[in-house]
N, C-alpha and C positions, 0 to 999 in steps of 0.2 A: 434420759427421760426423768419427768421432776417424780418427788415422789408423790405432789397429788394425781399423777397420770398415772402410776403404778396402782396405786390406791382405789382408783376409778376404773382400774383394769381389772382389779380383784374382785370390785365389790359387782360388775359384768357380770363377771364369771360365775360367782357364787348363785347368781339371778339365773344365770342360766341355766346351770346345774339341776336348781329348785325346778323350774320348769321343764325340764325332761324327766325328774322325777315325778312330779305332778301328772304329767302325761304319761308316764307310763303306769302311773298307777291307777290315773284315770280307765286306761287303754286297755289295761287286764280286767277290769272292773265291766265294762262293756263285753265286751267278750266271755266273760263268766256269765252276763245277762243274758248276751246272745247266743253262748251253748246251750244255757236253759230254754229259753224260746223255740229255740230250733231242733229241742228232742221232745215232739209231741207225745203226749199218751206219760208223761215222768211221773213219779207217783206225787200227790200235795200234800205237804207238809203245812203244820200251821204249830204256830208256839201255842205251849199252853204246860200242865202238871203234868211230869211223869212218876210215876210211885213205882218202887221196887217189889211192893209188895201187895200190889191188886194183881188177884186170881187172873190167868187165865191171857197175859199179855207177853206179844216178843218184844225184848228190849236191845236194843243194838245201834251201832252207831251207823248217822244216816248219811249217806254219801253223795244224794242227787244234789245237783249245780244249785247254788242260789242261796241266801243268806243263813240256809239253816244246816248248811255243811259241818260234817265232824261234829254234831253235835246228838248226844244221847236222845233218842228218840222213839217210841212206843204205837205199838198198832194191836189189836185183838189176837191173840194167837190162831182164832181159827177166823179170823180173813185178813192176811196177808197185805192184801191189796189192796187195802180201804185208808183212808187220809192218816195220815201220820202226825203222834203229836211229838213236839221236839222241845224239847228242854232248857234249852241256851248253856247248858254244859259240854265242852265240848271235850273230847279225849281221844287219840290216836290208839288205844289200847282199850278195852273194856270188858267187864265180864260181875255179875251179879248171883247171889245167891243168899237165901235166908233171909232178906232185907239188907245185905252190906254188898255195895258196889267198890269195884278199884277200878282206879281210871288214870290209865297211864298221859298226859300229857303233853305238851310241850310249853316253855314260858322263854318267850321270845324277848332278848335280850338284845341293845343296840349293834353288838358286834356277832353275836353266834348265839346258838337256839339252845338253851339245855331243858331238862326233861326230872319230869316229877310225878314219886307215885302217889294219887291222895286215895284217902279211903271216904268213902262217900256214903251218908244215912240210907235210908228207904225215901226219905224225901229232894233227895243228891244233894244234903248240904253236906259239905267239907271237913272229917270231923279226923283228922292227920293227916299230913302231906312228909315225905322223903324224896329228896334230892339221892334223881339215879345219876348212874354212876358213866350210862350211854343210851344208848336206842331204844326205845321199847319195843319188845317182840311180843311176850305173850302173859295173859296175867289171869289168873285163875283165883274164885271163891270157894272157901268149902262148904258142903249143903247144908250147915249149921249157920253160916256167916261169921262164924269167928275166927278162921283164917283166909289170909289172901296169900296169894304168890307171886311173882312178875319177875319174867327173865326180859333182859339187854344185852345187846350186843357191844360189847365193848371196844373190839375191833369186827374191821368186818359187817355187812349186812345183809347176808343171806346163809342159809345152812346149805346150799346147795356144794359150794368148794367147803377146803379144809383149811383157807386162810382166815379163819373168825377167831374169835372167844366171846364165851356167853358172860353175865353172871347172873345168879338165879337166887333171889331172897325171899324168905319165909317172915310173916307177921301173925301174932298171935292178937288179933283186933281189941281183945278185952283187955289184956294184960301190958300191952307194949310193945312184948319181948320180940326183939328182930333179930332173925339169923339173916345176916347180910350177905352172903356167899357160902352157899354150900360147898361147893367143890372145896372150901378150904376148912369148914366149919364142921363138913361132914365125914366119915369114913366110907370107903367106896371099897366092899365087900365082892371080889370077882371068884368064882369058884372054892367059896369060902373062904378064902385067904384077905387081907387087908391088901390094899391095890393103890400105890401112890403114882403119878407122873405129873411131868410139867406140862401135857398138852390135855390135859382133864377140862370137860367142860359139861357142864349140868345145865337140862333146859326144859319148860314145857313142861311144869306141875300138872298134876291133874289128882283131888283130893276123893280119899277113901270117907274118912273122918276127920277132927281135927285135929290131930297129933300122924295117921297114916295117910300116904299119897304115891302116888305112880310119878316118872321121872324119866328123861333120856340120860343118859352119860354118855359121852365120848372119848377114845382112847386110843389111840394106837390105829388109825382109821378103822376105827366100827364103833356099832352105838349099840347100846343095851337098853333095856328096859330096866326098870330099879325101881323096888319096892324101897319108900323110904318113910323111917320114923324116927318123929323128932325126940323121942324120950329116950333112945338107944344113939340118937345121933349118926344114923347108919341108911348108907344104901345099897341093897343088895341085886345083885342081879341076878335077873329069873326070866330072861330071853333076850335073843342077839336081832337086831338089825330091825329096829323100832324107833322111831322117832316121834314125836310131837302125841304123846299118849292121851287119852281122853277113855274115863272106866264109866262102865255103863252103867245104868241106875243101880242094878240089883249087885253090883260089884262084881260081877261074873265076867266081862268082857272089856277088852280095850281095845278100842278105834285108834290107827294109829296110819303115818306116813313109811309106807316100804320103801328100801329101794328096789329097784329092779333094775336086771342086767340087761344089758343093750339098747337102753333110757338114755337121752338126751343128758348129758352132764349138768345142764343147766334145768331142766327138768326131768330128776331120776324117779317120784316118789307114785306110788299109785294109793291111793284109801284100801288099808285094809282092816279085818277086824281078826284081832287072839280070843280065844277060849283059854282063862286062864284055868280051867280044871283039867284042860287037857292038851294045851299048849298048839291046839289046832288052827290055822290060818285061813281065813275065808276069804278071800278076795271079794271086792263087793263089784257090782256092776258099774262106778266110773272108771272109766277108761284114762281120763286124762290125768294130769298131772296135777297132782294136791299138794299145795304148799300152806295148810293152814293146819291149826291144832281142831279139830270136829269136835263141834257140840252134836249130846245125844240129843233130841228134840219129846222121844220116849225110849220107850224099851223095845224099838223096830227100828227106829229112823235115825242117819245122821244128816247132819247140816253144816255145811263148809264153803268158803267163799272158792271162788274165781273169779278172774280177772272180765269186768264186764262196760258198757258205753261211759260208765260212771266212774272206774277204778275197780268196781269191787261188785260184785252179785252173790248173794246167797241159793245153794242149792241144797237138795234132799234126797237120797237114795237108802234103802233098806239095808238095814246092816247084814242080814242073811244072804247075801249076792244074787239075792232074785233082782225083779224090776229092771227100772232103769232110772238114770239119775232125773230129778224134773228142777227147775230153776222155780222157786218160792218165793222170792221178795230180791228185788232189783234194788240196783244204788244201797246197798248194805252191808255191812263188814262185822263181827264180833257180836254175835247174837247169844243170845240166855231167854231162857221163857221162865217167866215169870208162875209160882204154883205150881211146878212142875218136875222134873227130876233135878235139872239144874240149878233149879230157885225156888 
């Protein structure tokens, strides 16, 4: 074969390639349109301003099919259900408070995807970005806005087994200062003694003030609860078998994922809530399986996704164990209300 026939065989191929890429990209393209089409009744979305800091709005990332996916978006806090404005910021992780957003994510690279935490105004323009280190799981403000926090999974992508590692960093928004990894940065205080191991893993902030914050550890298979503070550099533990913590307005209570025995391996966790004055355990009325850190909505309510037509639905049940759980806002994931306990 000459080599202009080789040549003309390459340059074939390479046409061809293009056009099965084309068409499939086409092809997904259609079919994201015609999911949307064919799930009557989805909530409307429409671009427009979203502020982190007008009264009285839920902010959270929107999930319904159609060009305003993953993208930060805003509806009235008290009607849920009414058009949705969306932002063209898009973030697989999100979480506001005080006026300062973090938004975990992702910046798609010719050959692999890697992942970045920015910190975002009250207007979400971009005002720091860090390069993580893997996955973004969960990312928390504190009710001042001058801390954020954000754990990833660096192996592993789920807490459900014990083949993961998290890591979990602290940012002081005014000053700079980043604690990049606590589990190495920090001391892990277990029955008052200082507590080192190689399988430590720290996850799922949840802020007091901005120097104190609630925290899971993992050790030795089991997880604690852990008061941590950044001016002592310490986290202590102050109850067992707690995960993904989330403290209530008046700092009195933490919403948090139990496990429970004779649970599904792959889903162990049920929504509970501590009384931290008296270390009492309320089970709330979901029954199923919570895999997400709970936003308080007030000082009654919490709010957590599950898995729904979209990927993700928001739901609300009383943290006292009365009620029953009610679904709030469809196609949404990583919710904050804006004027509220959480913002």
């Amino acid at each position: 074969m000459s080599r202009r026939s080789r040549i003309l065989i390459l340059l074939a191929a390479v046409v061809l390639l293009a056009g099965v890429a084309v068409g499939a990209t086409l092809h997904a393209v259609g079919r994201a349109a015609e999911k949307d089409r064919t799930q009557p009744g989805g909530p409307q979305v429409r671009s427009g301003e979203v502020s982190l800091t007008a009264p009285g709005r839920a902010v959270f990332r929107n999930m319904s099919w159609g060009p305003h996916r993953d993208e930060i978006s805003s509806v009235p806090a008290d009607r849920l259900s009414g058009p949705r404005t969306s932002s063209g910021v898009r973030c697989l992780r999100f979480h506001t408070a005080g006026g300062t957003g973090i938004c975990l994510r992702a910046v798609h690279g010719p050959f692999r995807d890697s992942y970045r935490a920015v910190v975002l105004d009250a207007r979400l323009r971009e005002t720091r970005a860090d390069d993580l280190a893997g996955i973004p799981s969960r990312a928390r403000v504190s009710p001042s806005g001058r801390s954020a926090a954000w754990t990833v999974f660096v192996s592993g992508d789920s807490y459900a087994g014990s083949s993961f590692s998290t890591r979990t960093s602290l940012l002081d928004v005014r000053t700079g200062r980043l604690d990049r990894n606590l589990e190495e940065d920090y001391t892990f205080v277990l029955d008052g003694s200082p507590y080192r191991a190689a399988d430590l893993n720290v996850w799922g902030v949840t802020f007091a003030d901005d120097t104190r914050f609630y925290a899971t550890v993992a050790t030795g298979g089991r997880t604690y609860l852990v008061r941590g503070d950044r001016e002592t550099r310490t986290l202590r533990a102050v109850h067992g078998n707690v995960e993904c913590p989330s403290l209530s307005p008046d700092g009195t209570r933490i919403a948090y994922k139990k496990r429970v025995e004779g649970a599904s391996p792959d889903a162990p966790w049920l929504l509970y809530v501590l009384d931290l004055r008296t270390s009492r355990e309320t089970p709330t009325a979901e029954r199923r399986s919570i895999d997400d850190q709970a936003v308080w909505r007030d000082g009654h309510s919490l709010v957590y996704a599950l898995p729904g037509n979209h990927g993700s639905d928001l739901w609300t049940v009383p943290a006292d164990g009365s009620g029953r759980p009610v679904r709030t806002l469809a196609a949404a994931l990583a919710p904050a209300f804006t004027g509220g306990p959480e913002g």
